[in-house]
SERO-450379 format. One record per residue (C-alpha): residue number from 1; residue in three letters; x, y, z. Coordinates in steps of 0.05 Angstrom, whole numbers, plus 5000, padded with zeros to 4 digits. Example, Ala and Ser with C-alpha at 12.3 -4.5 7.8 and 13.67 -1.06 7.14 Angstrom:
! SERO-450379
ATOM seq type    X    Y    Z
ATOM   1  ALA 5246 4910 5156
ATOM   2  SER 5273 4979 5143
! end
This chain:
! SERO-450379
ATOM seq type    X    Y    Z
ATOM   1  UNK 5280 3096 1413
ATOM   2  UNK 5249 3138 1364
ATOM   3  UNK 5258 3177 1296
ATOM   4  UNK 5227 3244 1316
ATOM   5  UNK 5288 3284 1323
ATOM   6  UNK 5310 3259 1248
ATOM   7  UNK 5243 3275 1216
ATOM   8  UNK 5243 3350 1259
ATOM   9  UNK 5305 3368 1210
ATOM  10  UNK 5288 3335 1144
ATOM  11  UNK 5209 3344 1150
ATOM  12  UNK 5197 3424 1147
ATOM  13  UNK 5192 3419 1067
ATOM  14  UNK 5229 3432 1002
ATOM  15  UNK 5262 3500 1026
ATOM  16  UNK 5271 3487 1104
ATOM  17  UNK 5293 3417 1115
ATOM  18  UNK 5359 3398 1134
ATOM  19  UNK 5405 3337 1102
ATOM  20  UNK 5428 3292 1160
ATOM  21  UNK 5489 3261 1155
ATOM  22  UNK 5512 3191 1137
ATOM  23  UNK 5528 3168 1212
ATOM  24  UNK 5447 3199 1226
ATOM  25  UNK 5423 3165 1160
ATOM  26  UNK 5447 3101 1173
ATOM  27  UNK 5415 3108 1253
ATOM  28  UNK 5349 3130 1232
ATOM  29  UNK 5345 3069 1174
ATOM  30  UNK 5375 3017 1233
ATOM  31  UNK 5313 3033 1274
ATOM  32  UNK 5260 3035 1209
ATOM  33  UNK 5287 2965 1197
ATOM  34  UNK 5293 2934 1262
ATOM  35  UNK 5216 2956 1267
ATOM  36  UNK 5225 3002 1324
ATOM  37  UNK 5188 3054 1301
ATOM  38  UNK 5107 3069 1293
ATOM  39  UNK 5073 3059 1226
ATOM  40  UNK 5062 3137 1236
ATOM  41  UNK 5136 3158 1249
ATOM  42  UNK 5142 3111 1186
ATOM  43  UNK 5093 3149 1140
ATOM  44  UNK 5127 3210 1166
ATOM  45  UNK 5186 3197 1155
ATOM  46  UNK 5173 3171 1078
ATOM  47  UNK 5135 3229 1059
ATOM  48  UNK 5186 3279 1095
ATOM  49  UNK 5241 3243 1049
ATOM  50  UNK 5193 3247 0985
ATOM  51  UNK 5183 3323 0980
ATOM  52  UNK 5259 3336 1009
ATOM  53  UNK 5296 3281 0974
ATOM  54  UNK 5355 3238 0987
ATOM  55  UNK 5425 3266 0981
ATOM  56  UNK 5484 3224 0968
ATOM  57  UNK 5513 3214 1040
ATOM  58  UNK 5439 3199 1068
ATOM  59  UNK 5428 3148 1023
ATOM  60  UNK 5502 3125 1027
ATOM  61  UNK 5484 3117 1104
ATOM  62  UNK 5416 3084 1087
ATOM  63  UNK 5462 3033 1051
ATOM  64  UNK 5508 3023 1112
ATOM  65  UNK 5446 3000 1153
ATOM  66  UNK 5417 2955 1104
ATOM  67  UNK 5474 2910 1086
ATOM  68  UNK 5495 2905 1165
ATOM  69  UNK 5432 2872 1167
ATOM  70  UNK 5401 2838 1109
ATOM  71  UNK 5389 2756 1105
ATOM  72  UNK 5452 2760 1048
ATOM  73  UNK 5456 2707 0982
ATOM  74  UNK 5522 2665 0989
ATOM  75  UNK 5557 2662 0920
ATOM  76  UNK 5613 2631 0930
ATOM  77  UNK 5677 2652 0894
ATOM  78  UNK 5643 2659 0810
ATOM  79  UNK 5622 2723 0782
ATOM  80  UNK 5556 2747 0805
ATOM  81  UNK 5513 2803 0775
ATOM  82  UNK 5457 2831 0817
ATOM  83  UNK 5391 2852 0780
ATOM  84  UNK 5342 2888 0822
ATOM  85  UNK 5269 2877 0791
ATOM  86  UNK 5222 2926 0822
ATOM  87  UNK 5177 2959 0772
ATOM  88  UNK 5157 2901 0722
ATOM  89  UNK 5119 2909 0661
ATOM  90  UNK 5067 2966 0646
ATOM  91  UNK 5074 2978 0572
ATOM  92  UNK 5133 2934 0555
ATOM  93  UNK 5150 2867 0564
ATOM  94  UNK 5197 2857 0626
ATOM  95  UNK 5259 2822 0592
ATOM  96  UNK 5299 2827 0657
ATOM  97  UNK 5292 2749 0666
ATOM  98  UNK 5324 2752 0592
ATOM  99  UNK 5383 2786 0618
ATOM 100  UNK 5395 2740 0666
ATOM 101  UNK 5383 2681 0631
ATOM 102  UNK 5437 2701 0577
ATOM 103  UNK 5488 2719 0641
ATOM 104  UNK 5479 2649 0668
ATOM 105  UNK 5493 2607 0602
ATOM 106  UNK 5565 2649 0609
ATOM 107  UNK 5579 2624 0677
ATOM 108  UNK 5557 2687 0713
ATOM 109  UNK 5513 2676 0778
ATOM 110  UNK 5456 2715 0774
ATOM 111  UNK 5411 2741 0835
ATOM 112  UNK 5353 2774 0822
ATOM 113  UNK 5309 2806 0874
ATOM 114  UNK 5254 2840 0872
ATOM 115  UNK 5186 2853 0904
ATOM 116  UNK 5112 2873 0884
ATOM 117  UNK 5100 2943 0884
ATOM 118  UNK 5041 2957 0835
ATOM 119  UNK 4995 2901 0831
ATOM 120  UNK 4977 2925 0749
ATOM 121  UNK 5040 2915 0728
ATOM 122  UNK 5072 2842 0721
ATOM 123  UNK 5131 2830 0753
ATOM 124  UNK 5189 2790 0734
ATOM 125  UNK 5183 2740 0783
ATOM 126  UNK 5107 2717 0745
ATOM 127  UNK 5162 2711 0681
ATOM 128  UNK 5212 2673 0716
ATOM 129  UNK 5166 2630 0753
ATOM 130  UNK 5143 2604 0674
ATOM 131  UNK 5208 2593 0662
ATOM 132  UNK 5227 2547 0720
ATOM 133  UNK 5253 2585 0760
ATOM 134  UNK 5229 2597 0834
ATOM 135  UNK 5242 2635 0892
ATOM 136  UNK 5288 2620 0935
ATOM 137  UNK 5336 2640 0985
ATOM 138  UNK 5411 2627 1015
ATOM 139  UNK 5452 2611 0963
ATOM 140  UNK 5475 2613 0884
ATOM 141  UNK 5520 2584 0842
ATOM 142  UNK 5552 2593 0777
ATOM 143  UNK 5513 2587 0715
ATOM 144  UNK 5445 2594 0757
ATOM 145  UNK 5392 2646 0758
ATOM 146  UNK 5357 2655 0834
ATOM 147  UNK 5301 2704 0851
ATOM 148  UNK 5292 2717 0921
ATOM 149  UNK 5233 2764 0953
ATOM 150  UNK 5254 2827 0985
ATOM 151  UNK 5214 2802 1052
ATOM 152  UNK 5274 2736 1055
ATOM 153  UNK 5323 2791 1050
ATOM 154  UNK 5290 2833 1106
ATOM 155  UNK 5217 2826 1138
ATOM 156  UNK 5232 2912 1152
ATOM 157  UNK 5259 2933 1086
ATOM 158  UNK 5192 2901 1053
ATOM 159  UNK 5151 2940 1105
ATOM 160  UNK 5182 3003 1073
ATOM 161  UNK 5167 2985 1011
ATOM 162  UNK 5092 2974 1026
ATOM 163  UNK 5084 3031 1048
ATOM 164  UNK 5078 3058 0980
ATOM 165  UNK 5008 3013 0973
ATOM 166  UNK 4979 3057 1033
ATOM 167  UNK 5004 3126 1004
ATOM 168  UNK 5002 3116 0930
ATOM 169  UNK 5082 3152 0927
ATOM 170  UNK 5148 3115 0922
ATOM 171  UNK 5200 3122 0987
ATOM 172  UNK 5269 3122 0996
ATOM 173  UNK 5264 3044 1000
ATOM 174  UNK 5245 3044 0924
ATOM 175  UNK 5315 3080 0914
ATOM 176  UNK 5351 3032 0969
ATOM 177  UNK 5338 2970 0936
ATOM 178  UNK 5372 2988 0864
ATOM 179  UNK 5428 3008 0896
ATOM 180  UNK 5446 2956 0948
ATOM 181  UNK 5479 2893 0944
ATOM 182  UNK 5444 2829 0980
ATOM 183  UNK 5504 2779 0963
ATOM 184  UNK 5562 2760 1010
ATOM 185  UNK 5610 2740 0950
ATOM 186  UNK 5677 2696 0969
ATOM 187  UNK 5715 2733 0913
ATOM 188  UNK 5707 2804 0882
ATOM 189  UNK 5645 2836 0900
ATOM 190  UNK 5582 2830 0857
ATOM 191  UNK 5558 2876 0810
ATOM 192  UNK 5502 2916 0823
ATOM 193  UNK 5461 2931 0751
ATOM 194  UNK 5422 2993 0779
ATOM 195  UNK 5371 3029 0731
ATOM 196  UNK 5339 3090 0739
ATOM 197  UNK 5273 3129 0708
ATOM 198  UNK 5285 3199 0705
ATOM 199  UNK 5346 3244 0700
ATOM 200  UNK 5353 3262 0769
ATOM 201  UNK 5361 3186 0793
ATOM 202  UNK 5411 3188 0738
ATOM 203  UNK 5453 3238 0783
ATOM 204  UNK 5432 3220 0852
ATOM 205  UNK 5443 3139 0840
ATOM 206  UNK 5510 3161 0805
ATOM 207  UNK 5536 3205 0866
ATOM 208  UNK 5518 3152 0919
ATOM 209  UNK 5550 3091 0877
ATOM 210  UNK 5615 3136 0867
ATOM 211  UNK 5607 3152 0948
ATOM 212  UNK 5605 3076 0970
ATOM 213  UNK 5657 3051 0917
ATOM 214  UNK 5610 3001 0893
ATOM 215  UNK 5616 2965 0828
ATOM 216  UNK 5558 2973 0788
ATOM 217  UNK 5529 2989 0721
ATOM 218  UNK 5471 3040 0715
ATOM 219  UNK 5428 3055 0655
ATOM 220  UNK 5369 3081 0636
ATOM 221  UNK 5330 3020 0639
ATOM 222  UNK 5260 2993 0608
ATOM 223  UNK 5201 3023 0654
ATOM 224  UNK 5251 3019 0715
ATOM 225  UNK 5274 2958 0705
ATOM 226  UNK 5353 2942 0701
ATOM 227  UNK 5351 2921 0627
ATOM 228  UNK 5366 2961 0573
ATOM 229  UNK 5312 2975 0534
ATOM 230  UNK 5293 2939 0467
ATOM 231  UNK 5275 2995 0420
ATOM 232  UNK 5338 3037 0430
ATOM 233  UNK 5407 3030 0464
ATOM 234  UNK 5419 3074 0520
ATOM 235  UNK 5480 3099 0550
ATOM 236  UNK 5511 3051 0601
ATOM 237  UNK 5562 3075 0665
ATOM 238  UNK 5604 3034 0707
ATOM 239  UNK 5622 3052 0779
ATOM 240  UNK 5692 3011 0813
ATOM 241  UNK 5722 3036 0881
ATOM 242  UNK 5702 3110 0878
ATOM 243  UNK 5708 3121 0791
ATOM 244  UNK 5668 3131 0736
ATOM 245  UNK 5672 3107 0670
ATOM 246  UNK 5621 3118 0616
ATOM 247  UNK 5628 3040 0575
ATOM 248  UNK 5565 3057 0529
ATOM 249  UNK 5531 3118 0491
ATOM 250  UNK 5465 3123 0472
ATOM 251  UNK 5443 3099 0411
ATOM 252  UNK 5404 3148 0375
ATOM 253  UNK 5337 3121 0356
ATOM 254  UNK 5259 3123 0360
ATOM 255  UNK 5223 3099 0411
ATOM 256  UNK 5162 3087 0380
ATOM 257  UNK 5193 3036 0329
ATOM 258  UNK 5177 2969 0363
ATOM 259  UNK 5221 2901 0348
ATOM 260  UNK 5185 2836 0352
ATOM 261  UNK 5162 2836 0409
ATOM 262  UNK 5112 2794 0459
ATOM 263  UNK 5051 2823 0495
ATOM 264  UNK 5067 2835 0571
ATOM 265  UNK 5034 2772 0601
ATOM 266  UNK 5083 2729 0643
ATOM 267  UNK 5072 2675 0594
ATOM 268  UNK 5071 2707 0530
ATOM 269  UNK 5141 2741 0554
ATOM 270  UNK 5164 2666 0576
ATOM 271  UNK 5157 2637 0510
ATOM 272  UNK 5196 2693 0474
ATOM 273  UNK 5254 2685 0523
ATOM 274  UNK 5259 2607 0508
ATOM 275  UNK 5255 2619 0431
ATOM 276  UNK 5312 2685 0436
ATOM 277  UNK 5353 2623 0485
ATOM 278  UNK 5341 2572 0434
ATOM 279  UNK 5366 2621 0382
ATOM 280  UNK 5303 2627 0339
ATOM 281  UNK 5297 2692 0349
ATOM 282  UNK 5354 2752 0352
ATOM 283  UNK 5371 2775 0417
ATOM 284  UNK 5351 2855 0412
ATOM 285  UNK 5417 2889 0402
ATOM 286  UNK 5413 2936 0462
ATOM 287  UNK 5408 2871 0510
ATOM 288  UNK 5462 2849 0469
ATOM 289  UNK 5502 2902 0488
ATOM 290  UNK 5488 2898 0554
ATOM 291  UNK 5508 2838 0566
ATOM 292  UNK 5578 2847 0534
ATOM 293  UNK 5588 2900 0584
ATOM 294  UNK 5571 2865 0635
ATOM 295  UNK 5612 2818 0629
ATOM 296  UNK 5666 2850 0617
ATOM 297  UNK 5662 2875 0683
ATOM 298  UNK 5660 2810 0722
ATOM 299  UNK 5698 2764 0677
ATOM 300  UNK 5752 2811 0654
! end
C-alpha cells in the first residue's frame, strides 16, 4: 500500500492543499503505524501536515486509528486521569509527576505517558524515576501512579514521534499523543488532561475533543506540559460527550513573579515533590486548583 495519493492532496502548501476526511485520515495514520510506509513517504507526509495543519476531522480520524491499535493500560473499574508528558522541563521545573502524585493519594489511578522528544529538556519520567516510580506497562490500579513509554504503547506511533529528531519540527504525532486515550477503563472512560502551547492548539485540540466526545480537561499548561502552571492560574475547559464547559478562568497575574521553586534537575524537582507530599511546603495554588477540577470530573 502506500500514502502517495494522501500526501498529493494535503502536500501542495498553505494555499493549495486539500483536508482529507476522517474515514482518509484514519487510513493514511493505519498504514504510518502499522509501518507500511517508507521513512520518505513518512518525512513527507509530516512536513506536508506541518505547513498545512491538522483540521478537526483529520485528526479526529488520526485518533480512530490509534486507539484501534495501541498496547492499551487496563484500569479496572476506579477513576483514572490520563497525563500526557511530552515536553518536560526547559525553564521550569516539570511538576507533572506532582499532579499525579496528589491524584493518586485521592484514589484516582493515574497513567502517565510520555516519550523523549528534546534531549535538553528533562523529562518527567527522570522525576518520577527519583521518586520510585518506574516504567511500566499493562495495568493500573487505584491510588497508583504508572508511566509507560510511548514505544510500549506502539513501536509506530514512537517512530512518528522521532521523526522530529531527524527534521528539527514537531508532527502531527506531537498533537496525537495529548489528545488520545491509551486506557481500556472497566467503568467510565478516563480523563484525558490535554495541554496546549499556543492559541491555535487551544482551538484545534478544543474542536477535535468536542468532535470525538472525549472527556478531557485542556489548559494552557507549563512549557507543554499538562499541569497548570505555578506562577499564574490559567483558564481550565472540560470536554464530556460532544460539550463544552469552561470550569476555570484565568487568574490574572505576572509571570515573571516566581514561587519557591526548585531548579529543573530530576532530582532537585524530586525532593520538592516529597516535601509539598509531606506537607512542608504549600502546594502552588494553580495545581491546587487543578486538581479540585479534576476531580470533580472523575469522582463526582
Amino acid at each position: 500500500m502506500s500514502i502517495s495519493h494522501y500526501i498529493k492532496s494535503i502536500g501542495r502548501g498553505k494555499d493549495g492543499a486539500r483536508a482529507i476526511d476522517r474515514a482518509e485520515a484514519a487510513d493514511l495514520m493505519g498504514q504510518v503505524l502499522d509501518g507500511q510506509v517508507s521513512d520518505l513517504e513518512l518525512g513527507a507526509f509530516c512536513l506536508a501536515m506541518r505547513i498545512k495543519g491538522e483540521t478537526p476531522e483529520e485528526m479526529a480520524g488520526f485518533l480512530d486509528a490509534t486507539h484501534a491499535r495501541l498496547n492499551k493500560i487496563t484500569t479496572g473499574g476506579a477513576p483514572t486521569v490520563v497525563l500526557p508528558s511530552y515536553n518536560g522541563a526547559r525553564k521550569l521545573p516539570v511538576l507533572t509527576p506532582l499532579l499525579a502524585l496528589l491524584l493518586a493519594r485521592e484514589g484516582v489511578t493515574v497513567v502517565v505517558h510520555g516519550s523523549v522528544t528534546e534531549d535538553k529538556r528533562v523529562p518527567a519520567e527522570a522525576v518520577l524515576a527519583e521518586l520510585g516510580v518506574q516504567a511500566s506497562a499493562g495495568k493500573a490500579s487505584a491510588g497508583q501512579v504508572v508511566f509507560v513509554r510511548t514505544a510500549a504503547l506502539h513501536a509506530g506511533l514512537e517512530r512518528l514521534l522521532s521523526v522530529r529528531r531527524v527534521v528539527g519540527l514537531r508532527n502531527s504525532g506531537h498533537s496525537l499523543v495529548k489528545l488520545m486515550n491509551p486506557c481500556d477503563s472497566a467503568g467510565a472512560p478516563a480523563l484525558v488532561v490535554g495541554s496546549y502551547t499556543h492559541p491555535e492548539y487551544l482551538q484545534s485540540m478544543s474542536a477535535t475533543f468536542a468532535l470525538t466526545g472525549q472527556h478531557a480537561l485542556l489548559l494552557r499548561g507549563t512549557e507543554g506540559e499538562p499541569v497548570a502552571d505555578a506562577r499564574r492560574t490559567p483558564a481550565m475547559d472540560v470536554f464530556k460527550d460532544g460539550t463544552t464547559r469552561r470550569v476555570q478562568d484565568q487568574h490574572e497575574g505576572s509571570l515573571e513573579q516566581r514561587p519557591d521553586m526548585p531548579a529543573i534537575d530530576a532530582a532537585s524537582t524530586a525532593a520538592y515533590i516529597q516535601q509539598v507530599l509531606r506537607g512542608e511546603r504549600v502546594v502552588p495554588e494553580p495545581i491546587a486548583l487543578q486538581v479540585q477540577h479534576i476531580l470533580r470530573e472523575v469522582k463526582p
